[in-house]
N, C-alpha and C positions, 0 to 999 in steps of 0.2 A: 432382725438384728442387722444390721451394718457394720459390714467390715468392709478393711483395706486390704489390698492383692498387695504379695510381696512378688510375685511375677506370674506372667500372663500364663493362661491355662487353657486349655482347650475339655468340653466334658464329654469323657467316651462314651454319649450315648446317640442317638438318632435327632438331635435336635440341633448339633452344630454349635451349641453355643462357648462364648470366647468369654473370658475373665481376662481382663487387660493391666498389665503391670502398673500400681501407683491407681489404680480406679477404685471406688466405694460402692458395694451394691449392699441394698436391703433386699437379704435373703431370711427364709424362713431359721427360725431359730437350730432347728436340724443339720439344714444345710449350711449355715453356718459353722457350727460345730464340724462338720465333716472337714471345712477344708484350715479350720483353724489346728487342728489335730495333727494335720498332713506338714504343719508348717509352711502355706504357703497363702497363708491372709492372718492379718491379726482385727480385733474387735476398734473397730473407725466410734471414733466421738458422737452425742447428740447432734451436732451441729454442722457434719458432714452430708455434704449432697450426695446422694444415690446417683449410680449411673445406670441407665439399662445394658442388660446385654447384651453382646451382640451377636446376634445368629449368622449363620452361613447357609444360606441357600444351597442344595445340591444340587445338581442335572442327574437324573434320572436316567439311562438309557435303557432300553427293554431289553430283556434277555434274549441269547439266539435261539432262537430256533431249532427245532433239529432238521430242519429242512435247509438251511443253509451250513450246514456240517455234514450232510450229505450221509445222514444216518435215516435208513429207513421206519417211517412212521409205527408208533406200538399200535397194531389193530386190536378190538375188541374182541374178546373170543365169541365163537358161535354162538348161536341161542341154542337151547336142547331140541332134541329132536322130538317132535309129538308123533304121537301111532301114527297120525292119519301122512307125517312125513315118512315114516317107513315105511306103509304100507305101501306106498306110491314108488318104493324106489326098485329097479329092474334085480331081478335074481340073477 
């Protein structure tokens, strides 16, 4: 379905994409509805050109470390001890 943005929108999900004020996009009939409900696109003519979306790339940065917050590392707890470790150890 094609509709018209009555202004630009940004979607709060992980994909960045932008809905741009006065633009036509053929969206699923769902999505449609979702944002004509919201009042902020209304249902665009047969004869209107779609636009695509436009996405926003992010920059990614890696998360810190805990080595650079200068918190010491979680060690893994011991293995169990087997007989043949006790038996070895001094009285």
């Amino acid at each position: 379905m094609k509709i018209k943005f009555l202004e630009t929108r940004l979607v709060k999900d992980d994909t960045g994409t932008t809905f741009v004020k006065d633009e036509v996009y053929d969206l699923s009939e769902a999505s449609a509805k979702h944002w004509i409900s919201r009042g902020v696109a209304v249902k665009a003519g047969p004869a209107s050109k779609a636009t695509v979306p436009k996405v926003e790339t992010a920059t990614v940065h890696p998360p810190e470390t805990t080595q650079s917050r200068n918190v010491p590392l979680r060690r893994s707890p011991p293995a169990p001890l087997t007989t043949k470790d006790v038996r070895a150890m001094p009285l």
